[in-house]
N, C-alpha and C positions, 0 to 999 in steps of 0.2 A: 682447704678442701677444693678439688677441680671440678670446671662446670660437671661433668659426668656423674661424680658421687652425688654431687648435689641434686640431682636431677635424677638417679635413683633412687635417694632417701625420701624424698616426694613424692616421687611414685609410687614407694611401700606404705608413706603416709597415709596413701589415697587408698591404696590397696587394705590398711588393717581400720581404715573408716568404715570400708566400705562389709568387710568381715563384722566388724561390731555391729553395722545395722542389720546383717543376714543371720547372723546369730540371736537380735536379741528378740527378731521377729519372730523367729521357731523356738527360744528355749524363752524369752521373756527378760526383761532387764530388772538384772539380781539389785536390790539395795542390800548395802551395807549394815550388819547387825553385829554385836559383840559375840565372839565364840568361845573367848575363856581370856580371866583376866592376864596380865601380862606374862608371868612370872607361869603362871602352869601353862601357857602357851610354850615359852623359850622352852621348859622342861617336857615338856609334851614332843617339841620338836627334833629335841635331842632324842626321844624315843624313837620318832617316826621317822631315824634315816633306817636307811636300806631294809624296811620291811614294808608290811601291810598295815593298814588303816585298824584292821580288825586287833592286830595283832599289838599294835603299838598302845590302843585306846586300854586294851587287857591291864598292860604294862602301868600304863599311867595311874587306871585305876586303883590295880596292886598298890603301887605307892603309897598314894596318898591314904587310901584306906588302911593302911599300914601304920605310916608315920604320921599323918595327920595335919604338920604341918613344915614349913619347909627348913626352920631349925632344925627340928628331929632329922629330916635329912642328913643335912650337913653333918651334924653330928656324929650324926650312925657309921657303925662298921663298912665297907664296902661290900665284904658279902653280906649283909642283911638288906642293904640294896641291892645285889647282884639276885639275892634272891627272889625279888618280887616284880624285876623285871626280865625274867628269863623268856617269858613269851615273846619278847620284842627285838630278840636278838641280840647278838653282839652283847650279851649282858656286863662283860666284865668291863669291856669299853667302855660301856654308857655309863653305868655305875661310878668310875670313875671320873670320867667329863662332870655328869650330875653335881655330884660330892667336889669338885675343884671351882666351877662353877659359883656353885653356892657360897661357898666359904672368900671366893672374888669379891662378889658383891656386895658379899656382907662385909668383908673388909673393908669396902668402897663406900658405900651408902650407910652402913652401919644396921640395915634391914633388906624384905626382900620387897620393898616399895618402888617398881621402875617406872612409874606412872609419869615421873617426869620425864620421859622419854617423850613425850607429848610436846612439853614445850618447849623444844629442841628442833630444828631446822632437818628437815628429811638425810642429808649428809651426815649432819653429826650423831642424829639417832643411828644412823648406822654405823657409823664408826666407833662409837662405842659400843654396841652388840657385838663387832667383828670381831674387839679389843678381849674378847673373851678367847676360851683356847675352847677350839672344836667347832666355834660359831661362823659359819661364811657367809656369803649374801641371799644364798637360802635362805637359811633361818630366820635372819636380821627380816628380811624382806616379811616373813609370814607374822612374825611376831608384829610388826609394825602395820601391816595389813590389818589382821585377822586383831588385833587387841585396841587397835587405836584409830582402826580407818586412814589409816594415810595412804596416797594415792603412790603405793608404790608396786612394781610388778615381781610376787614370786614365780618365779621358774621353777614345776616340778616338769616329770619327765613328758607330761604330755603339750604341754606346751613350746619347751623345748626342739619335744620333734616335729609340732605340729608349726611352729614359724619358720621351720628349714623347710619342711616338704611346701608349704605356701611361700617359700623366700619372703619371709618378714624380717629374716639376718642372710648371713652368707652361712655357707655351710662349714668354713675354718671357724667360725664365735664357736668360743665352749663357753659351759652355763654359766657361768660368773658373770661373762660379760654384758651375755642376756638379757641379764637384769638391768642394768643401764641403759643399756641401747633401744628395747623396748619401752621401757618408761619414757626415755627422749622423742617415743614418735605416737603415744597415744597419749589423748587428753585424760587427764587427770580425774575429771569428774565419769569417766568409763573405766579404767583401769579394774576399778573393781569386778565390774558387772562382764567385761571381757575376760578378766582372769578365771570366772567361775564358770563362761559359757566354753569359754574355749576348752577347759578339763572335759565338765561334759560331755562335749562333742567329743573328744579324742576317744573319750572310752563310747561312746555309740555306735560312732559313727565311722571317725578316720583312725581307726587301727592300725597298729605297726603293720602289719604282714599282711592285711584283707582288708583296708579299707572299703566300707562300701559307698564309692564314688556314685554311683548311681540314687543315692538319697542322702547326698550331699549337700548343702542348702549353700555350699562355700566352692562348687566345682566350676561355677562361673570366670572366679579369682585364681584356681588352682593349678599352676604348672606342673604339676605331679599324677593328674586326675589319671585314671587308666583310661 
């Protein structure tokens, strides 16, 4: 690493320190609470690429109120799952991921019990979530967040844009890398409480196309501000 990088990456340090105490002053510092246990997270996740909140929650709910429990999934036809996730999109895709998915782990583990993802070193929990087909460090990252509290950082899209227009990466990182590279520059016992301020704000506040810079609580720190 040359003096120069080095001396960037410290500086962004300072810079996403200094974003987490601006942020947690205006939205309040988020603790960490269970959102769904592990296993309806992963499956939940695979619902919620490329659509809405509203629209994926629909999906999930379908399911499970459907099938009931996550054998019956696996089990099932793929269009009787395709059927009850057509709200969420992509249904035929997901449907399939879902059902291949399933039938992995239960290969694997012999249930659908990933609890012990817990007692596993933050690398290897991810490496075997990735180890799945359709899983990437999205996912891995939300599921490991949002089920088990680990101090790890998911990149959705507002985050993503919002530490390029702040230069907290370069603007050549694509979202994979993201996630590492963030994780490497915030503390651990914030990670959380940052990931949920900084979504927030993205949707308030610093919008793609209209940002309102002017009631920006971050335009101190912001090379992008209008």
């Amino acid at each position: 690493m040359s003096i120069n990088t080095s001396k960037k990456i410290k500086s962004r340090i300072k810079k996403i320190n200094m974003a987490i105490q601006l942020l947690e002053e205006k939205y309040g510092e988020i603790e960490w609470e269970l959102r769904r246990d592990p296993m309806s997270e992963l499956i939940y996740t695979i619902l919620s690429q490329h659509t809405s909140d509203i629209n994926s929650i629909r999906a999930f709910n379908n399911l499970i109120k459907k099938f009931k429990s996550f054998e019956l999934i696996k089990d099932a036809p793929i269009e009787d799952i395709e059927a009850q996730i057509y709200t969420g999109g992509l249904a035929k895709i997901k449907a399939s991921r879902i059902k291949e998915v399933l039938k992995i782990i239960y290969l694997d583990i012999g249930s659908f019990d990933i609890s012990f993802l817990s007692e596993m070193d933050i690398i290897a929990a991810k490496s075997w979530l990735k180890s799945l087909p359709g899983i990437g460090p999205k996912t891995a990252a939300i599921v490991l967040c949002f089920s088990f509290g680990m101090p790890v950082m998911p990149v959705d899209t507002h985050i993503f844009r919002l530490s390029k227009r702040l230069d907290f990466i370069d603007n050549k990182v694509n979202a994979d890398d993201a996630h590492e590279i963030l994780e490497e520059m915030i503390m651990p016992k914030k990670i959380f409480s940052f990931h949920m301020n900084l979504i927030n704000h993205g949707r308030q506040i610093c919008n793609a196309r209209n940002p309102k810079c002017g009631e920006c609580v971050l335009n101190t720190i912001c090379p992008s501000k209008q």
